[in-house]
Backbone bond lengths (Angstrom), bond angles and torsions (degrees), N, CA, C in turn:
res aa  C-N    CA-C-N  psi(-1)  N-CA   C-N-CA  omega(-1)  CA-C   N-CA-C  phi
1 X - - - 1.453 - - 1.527 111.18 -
2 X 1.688 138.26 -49.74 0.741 148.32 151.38 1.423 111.10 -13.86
3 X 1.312 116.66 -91.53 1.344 155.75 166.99 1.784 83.42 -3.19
4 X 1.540 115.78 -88.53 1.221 145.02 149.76 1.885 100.08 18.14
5 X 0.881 97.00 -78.33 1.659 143.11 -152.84 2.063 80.49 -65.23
6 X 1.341 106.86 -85.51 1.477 116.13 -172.51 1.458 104.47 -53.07
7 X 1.338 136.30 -24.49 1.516 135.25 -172.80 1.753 111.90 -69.11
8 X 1.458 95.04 -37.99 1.353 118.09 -160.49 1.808 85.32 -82.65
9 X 1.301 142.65 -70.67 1.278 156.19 -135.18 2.126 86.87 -72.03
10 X 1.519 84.49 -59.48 1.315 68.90 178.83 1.335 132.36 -78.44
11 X 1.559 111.90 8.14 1.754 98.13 163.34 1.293 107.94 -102.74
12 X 1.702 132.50 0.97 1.507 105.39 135.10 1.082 135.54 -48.73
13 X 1.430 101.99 -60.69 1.556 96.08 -172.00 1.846 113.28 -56.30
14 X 0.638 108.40 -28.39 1.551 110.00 176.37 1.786 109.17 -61.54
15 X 1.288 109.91 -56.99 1.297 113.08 149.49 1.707 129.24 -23.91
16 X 1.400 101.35 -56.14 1.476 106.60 -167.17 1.810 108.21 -76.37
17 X 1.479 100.02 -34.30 1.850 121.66 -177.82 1.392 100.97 -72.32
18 X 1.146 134.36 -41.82 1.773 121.03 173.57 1.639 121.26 -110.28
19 X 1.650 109.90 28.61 1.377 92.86 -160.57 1.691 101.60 -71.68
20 X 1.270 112.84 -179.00 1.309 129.23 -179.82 1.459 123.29 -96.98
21 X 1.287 124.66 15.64 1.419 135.02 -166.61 1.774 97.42 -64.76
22 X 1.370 102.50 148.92 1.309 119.16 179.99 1.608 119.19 -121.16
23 X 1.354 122.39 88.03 0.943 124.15 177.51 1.648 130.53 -65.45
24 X 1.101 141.78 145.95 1.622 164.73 154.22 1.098 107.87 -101.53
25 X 1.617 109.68 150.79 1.254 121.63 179.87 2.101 99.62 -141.17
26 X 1.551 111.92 111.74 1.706 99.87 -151.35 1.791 83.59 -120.25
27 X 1.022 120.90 143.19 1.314 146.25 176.01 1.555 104.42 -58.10
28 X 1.372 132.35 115.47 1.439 137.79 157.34 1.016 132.61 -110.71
29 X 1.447 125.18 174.77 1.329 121.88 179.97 2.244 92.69 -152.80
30 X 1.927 112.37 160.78 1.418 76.14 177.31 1.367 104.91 -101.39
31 X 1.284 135.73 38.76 1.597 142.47 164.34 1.705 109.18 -87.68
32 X 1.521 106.76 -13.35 1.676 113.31 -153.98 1.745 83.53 -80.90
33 X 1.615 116.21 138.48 1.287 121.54 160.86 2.165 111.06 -14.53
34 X 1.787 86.99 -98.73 1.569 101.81 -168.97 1.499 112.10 -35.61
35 X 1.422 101.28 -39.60 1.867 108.88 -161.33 1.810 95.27 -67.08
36 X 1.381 104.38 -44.79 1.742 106.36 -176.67 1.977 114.76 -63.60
37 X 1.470 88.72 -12.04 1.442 73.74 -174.94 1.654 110.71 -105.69
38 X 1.705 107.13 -27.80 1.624 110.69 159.13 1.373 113.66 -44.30
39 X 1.223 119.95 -43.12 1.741 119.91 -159.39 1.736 98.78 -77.36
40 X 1.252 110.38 -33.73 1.902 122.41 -174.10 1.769 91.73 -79.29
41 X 1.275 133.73 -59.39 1.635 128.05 -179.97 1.408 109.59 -37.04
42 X 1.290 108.53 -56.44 1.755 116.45 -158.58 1.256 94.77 -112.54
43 X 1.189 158.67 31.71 1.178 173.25 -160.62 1.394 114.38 -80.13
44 X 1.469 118.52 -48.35 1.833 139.32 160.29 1.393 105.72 -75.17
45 X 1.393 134.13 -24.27 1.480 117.85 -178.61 1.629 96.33 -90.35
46 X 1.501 120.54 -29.02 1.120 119.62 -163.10 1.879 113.58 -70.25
47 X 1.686 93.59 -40.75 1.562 95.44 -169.53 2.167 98.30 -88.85
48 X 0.871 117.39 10.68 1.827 138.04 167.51 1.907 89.34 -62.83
49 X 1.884 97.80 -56.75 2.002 87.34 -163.29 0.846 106.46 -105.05
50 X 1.876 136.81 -10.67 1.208 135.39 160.99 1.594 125.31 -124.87
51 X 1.615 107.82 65.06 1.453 111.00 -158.62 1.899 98.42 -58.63
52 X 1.212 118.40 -45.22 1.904 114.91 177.23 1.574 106.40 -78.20
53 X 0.990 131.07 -26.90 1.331 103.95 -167.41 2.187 107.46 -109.09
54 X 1.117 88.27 25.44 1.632 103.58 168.15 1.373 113.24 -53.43
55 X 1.106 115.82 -59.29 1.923 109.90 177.89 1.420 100.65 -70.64
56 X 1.489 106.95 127.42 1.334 129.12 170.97 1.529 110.30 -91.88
57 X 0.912 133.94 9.14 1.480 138.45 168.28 1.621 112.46 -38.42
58 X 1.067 110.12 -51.90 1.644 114.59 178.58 1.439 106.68 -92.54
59 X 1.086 120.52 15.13 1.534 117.00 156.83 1.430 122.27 -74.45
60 X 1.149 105.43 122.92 1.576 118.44 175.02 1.633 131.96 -85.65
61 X 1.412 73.18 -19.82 2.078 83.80 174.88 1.204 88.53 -139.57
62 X 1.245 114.40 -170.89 2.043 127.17 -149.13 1.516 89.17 164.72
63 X 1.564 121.09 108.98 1.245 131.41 120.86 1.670 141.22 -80.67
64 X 1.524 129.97 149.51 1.124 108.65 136.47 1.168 126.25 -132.99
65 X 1.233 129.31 138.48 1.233 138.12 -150.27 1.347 128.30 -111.00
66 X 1.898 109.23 106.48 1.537 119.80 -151.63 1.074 124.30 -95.76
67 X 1.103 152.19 130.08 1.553 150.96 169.99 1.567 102.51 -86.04
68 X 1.199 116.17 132.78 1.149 120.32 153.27 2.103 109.18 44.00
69 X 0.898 114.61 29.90 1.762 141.89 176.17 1.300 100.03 78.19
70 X 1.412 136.83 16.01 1.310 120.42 175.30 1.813 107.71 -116.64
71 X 1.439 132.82 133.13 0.839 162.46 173.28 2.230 100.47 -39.19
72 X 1.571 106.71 112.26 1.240 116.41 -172.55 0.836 105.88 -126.80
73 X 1.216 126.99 -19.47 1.863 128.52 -157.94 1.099 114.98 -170.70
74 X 1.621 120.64 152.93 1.102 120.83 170.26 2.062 134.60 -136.25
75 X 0.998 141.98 135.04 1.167 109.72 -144.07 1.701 88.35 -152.77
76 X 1.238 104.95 148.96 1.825 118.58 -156.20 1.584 116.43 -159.95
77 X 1.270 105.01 162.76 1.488 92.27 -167.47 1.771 105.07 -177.94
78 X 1.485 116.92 -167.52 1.432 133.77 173.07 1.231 128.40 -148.68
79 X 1.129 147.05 159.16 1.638 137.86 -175.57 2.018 89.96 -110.04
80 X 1.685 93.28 122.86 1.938 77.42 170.75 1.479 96.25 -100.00
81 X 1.354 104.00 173.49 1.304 113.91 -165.32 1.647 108.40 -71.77
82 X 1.880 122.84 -14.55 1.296 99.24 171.68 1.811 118.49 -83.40
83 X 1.487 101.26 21.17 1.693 94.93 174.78 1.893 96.02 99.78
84 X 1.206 145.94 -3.01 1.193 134.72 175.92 1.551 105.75 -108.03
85 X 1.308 110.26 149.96 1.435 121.80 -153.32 1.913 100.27 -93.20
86 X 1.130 137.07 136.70 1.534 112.92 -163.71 1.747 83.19 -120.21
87 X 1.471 116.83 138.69 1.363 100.38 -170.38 1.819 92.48 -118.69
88 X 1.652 108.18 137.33 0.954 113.31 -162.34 1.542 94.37 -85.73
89 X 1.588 138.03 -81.19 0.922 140.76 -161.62 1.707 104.24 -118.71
90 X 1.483 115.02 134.07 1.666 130.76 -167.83 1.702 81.69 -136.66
91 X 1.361 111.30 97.99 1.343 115.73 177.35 1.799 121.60 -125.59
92 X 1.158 127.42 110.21 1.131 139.59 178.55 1.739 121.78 -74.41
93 X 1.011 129.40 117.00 1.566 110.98 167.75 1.808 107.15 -57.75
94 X 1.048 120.42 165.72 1.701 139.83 172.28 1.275 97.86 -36.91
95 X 1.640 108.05 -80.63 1.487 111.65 -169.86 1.507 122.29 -47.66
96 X 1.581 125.19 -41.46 1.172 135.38 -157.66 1.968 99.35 -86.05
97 X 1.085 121.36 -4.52 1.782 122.64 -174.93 1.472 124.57 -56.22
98 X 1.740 100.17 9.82 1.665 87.80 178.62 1.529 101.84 -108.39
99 X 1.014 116.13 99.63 1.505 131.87 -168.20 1.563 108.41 0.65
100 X 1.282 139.32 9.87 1.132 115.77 -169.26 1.916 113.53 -78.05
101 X 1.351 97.89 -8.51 1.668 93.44 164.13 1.801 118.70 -80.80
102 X 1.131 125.35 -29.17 1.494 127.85 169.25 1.878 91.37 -66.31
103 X 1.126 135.20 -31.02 1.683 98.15 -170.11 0.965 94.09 -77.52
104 X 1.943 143.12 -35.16 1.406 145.10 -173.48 1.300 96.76 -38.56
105 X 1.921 106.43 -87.60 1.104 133.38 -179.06 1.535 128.01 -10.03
106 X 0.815 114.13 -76.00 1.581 114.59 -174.32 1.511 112.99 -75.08
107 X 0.838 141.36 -42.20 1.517 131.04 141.78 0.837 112.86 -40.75
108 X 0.986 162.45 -41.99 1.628 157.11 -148.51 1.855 113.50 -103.68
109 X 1.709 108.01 -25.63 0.891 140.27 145.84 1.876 109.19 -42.98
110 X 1.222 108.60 -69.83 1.680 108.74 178.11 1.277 119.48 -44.63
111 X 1.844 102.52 -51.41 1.318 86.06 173.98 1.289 142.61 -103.90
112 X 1.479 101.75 55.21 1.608 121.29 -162.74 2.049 83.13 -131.57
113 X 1.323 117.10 -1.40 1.388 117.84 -152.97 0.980 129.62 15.12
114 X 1.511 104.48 84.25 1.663 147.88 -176.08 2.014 81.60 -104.74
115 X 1.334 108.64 -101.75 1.006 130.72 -177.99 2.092 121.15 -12.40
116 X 1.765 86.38 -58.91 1.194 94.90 172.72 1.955 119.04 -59.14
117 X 1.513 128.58 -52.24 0.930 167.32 122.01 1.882 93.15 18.45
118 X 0.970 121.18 -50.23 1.605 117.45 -158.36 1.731 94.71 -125.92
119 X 0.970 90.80 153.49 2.022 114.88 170.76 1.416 100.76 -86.81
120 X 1.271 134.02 -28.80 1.524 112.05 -158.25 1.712 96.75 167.31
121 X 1.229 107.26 179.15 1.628 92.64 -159.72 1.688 87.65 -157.77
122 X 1.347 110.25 138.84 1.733 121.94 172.17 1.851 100.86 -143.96
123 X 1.528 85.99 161.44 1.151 108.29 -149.50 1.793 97.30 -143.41
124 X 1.266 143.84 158.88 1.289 150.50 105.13 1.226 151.26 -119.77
125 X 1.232 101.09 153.36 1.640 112.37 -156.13 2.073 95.78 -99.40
126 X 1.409 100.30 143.52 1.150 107.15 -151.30 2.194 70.99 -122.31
127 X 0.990 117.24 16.49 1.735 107.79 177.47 1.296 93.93 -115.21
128 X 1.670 101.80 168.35 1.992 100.13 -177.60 1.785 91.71 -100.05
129 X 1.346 90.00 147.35 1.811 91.96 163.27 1.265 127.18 -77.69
């Protein structure tokens, strides 16, 4: 049964280490149709990891971030004036939480020159560790 048990675990994970997902990275705004209605769907999971930094108003950039053409993530931010990028909301749907959108993401970011664009980048977390 064991045996069973470890056969199976490890052909997830094998699963999860080569899957084939195809990431996008699509330009938003929160006036834009899709982007207004992602932020209203997930809206209670969203203000759960960012209860203060929920209004995107002072966001300067606006992603959303697609798997395979459907909408997984979403990711936002500001330029402060010493050159570091302050990112307002780094938001995952449920299903998508095993980082495989941050390895997309931030590369994909560079070559949109996000990356290039900023010195360094901060963030806060409004949860306790």
């Amino acid at each position: 049964m064991n045996i069973c048990i470890i056969l199976i675990n490890i052909h997830n994970l094998a699963k999860l280490l080569y899957s084939n997902k195809h990431y996008d990275l699509v330009d938003g705004s929160e006036d834009k149709g899709y982007f207004s209605y992602f932020l209203n769907f997930y809206k209670k999971d969203i203000a759960q990891f960012f209860p203060e930094n929920y209004s995107l108003t002072k966001a300067e950039r606006a992603y959303i971030v697609c798997c395979d053409a459907a909408p997984v993530g979403l990711f936002t931010g500001r330029m402060e004036e010493n050159g570091n990028f302050e990112v307002g909301v780094d938001y995952a749907v449920p299903k998508f939480r095993d980082c495989s959108i941050g390895k997309f993401l931030y590369p994909a970011l560079g070559e949109k020159g996000g990356r290039k664009s900023f010195a360094g980048s901060t963030a806060q977390s409004m949860n306790p560790i």
